[in-house]
C-alpha positions as CSV (number, residue, x, y, z in Angstrom):
1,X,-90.0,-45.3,151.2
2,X,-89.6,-47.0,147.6
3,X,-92.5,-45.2,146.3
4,X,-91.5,-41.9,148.1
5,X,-87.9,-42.5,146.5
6,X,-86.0,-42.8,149.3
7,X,-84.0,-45.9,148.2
8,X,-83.7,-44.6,145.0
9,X,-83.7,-46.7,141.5
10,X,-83.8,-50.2,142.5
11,X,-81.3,-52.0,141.1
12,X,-81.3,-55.8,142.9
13,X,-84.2,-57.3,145.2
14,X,-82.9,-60.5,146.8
15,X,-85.7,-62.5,149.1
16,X,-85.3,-66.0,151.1
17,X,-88.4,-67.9,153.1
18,X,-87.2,-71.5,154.4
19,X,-88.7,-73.1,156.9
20,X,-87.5,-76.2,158.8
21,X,-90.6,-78.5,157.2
22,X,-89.3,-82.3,158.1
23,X,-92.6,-84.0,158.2
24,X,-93.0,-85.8,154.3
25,X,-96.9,-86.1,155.3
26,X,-97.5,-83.0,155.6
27,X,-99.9,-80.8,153.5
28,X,-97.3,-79.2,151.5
29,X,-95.8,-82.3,150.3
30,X,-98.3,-83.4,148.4
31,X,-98.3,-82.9,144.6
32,X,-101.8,-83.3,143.6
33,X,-102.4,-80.4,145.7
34,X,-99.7,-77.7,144.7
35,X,-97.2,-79.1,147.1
36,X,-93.7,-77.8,146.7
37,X,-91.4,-74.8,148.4
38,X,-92.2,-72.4,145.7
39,X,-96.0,-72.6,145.9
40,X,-96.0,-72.8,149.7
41,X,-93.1,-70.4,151.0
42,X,-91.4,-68.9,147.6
43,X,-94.6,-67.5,145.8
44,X,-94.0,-64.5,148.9
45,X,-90.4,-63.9,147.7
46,X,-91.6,-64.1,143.9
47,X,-95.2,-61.5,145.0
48,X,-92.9,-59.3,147.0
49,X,-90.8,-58.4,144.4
50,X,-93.2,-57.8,141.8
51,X,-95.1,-55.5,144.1
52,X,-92.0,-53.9,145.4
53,X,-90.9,-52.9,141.6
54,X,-94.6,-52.2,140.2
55,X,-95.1,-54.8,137.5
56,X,-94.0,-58.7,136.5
57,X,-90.6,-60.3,135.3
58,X,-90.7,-60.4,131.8
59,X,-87.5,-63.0,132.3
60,X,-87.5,-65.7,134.2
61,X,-84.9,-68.7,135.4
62,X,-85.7,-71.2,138.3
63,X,-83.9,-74.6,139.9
64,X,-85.5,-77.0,141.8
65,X,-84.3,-79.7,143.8
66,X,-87.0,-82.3,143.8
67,X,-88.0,-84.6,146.9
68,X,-87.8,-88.0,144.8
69,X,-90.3,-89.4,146.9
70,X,-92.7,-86.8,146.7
71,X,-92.2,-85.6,143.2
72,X,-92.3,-82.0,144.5
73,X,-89.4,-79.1,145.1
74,X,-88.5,-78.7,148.3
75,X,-85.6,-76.3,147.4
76,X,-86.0,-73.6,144.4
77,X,-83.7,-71.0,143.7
78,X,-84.9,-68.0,141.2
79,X,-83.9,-64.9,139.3
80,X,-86.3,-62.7,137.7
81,X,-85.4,-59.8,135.4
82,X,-88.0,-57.0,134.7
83,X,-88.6,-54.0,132.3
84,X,-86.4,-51.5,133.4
85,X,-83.6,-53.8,134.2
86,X,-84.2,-54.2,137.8
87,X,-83.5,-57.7,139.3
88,X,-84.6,-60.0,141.4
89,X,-83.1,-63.4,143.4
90,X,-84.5,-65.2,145.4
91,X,-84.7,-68.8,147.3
92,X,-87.1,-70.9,149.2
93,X,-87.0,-74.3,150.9
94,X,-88.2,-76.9,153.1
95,X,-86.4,-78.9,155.4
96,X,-84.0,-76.0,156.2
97,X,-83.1,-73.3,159.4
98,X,-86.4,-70.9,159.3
99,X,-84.7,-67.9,157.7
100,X,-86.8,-65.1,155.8
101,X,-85.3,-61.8,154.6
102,X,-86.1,-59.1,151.8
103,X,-83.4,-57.0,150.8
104,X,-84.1,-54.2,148.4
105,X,-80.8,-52.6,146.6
106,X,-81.0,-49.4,145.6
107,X,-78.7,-46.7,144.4
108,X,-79.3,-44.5,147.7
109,X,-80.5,-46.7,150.2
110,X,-80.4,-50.7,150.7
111,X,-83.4,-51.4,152.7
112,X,-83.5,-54.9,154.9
113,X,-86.4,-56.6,155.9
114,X,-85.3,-59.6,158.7
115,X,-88.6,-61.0,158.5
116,X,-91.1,-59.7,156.4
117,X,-93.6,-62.6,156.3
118,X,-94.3,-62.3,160.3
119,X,-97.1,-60.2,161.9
120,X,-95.5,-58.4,164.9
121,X,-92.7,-55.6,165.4
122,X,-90.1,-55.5,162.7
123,X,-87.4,-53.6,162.2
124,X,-86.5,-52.0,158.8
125,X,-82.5,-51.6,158.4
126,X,-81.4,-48.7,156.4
127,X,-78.1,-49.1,154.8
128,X,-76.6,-46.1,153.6
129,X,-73.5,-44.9,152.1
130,X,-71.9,-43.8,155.7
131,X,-74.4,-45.1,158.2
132,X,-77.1,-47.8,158.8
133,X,-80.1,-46.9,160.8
134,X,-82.3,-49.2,162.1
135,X,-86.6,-48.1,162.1
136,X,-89.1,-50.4,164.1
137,X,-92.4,-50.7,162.2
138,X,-96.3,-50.5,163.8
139,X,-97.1,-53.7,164.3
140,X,-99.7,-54.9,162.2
141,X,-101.4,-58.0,161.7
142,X,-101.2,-59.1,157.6
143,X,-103.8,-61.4,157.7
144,X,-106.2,-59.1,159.3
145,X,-105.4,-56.0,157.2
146,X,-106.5,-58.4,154.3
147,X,-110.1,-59.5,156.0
148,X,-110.7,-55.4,156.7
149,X,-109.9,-54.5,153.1
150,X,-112.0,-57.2,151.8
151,X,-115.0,-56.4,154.0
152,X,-114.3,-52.6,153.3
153,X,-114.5,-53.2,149.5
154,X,-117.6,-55.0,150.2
155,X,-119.0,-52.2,152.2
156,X,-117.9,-49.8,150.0
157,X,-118.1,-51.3,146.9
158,X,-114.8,-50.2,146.1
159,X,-111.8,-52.4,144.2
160,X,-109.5,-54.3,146.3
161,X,-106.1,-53.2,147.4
162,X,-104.7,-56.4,145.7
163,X,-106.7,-57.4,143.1
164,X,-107.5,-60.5,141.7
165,X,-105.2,-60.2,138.5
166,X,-102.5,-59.4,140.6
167,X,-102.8,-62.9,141.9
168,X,-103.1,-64.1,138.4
169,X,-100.0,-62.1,137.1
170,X,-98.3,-63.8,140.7
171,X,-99.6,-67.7,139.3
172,X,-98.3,-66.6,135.7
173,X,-94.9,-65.9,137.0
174,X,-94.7,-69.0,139.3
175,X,-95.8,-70.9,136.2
176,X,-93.1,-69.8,134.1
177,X,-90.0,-70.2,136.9
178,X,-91.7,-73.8,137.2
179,X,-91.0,-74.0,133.1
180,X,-88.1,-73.1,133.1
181,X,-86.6,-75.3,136.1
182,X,-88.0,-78.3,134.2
183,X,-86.4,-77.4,131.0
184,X,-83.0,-77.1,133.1
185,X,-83.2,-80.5,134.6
């Protein structure tokens, strides 16, 4: 629908991912491994919207609330601002409600994702000026999608769907909302 231009120019994309992570043992809350909400849960919201608009922020701005004990975020709120003025919010955190949403903005159509991040049925709402519409997806399973187009490249000997610097450009961008929340503390 973005591509098709359906929603129109994008002005805003605003994402979320919490999940209700209590136990300070777990995996993800430990630092010399990349522990923290924004590696685990907000590198989707930060990926989604740089693949959503087509290219990386070239501004960033993060905050972090740190689990003292840990030494890792387990809150981090973002904004990202890219080349054609498009914007993009977005917040992540442990120890919260599970909540995920994406919520693209855009001068015909505000599109809403309720959960994005889950394999299964979901709906697509469809905000217009007079009317909202709600479309159910084709389920599909993401991780499997991935593990076909991976064996189909090797198969084929084609390039990847997502390639590897897309990842990279992903890392870049976490790197520099992880920069600028320390500089803000």
């Amino acid at each position: 629908m973005i591509d098709a231009g359906d929603v129109g120019t994008i002005s805003v994309i605003r994402t979320d991912f919490r999940i209700g992570l209590q136990d300070l043992e777990d995996i993800r809350y430990q630092k010399e491994l990349g522990g923290g909400a924004l590696m685990d849960v907000g590198c989707y919201c930060v990926n989604i919207a740089c693949l959503l608009i087509g290219r990386e922020p070239n501004y960033v701005r993060g905050v972090a609330r740190l689990n003292e004990q840990k030494g890792v975020d387990e809150a981090f709120a973002g904004a990202m601002r890219y080349a054609k003025s498009e914007l993009a919010v977005f917040d992540c955190a442990f120890r919260s409600v599970n909540h995920q949403t994406v919520e693209v903005i855009g001068d015909r159509v505000t599109l809403e994702l309720p959960a994005p991040f889950l394999p299964g049925d979901s709906p697509v709402i469809l905000r217009h000026a007079e009317k909202t519409e709600t479309l159910v997806c084709q389920t599909a399973n993401h991780y499997r999608l991935m593990v076909e187009d991976f064996a189909d490249c090797v198969l084929d000997e084609r390039e990847p769907s997502y390639r590897p610097t897309d990842s990279l450009n992903n890392m870049r961008t976490i790197d520099m909302l992880y920069e600028s929340a320390r500089s803000a503390s």
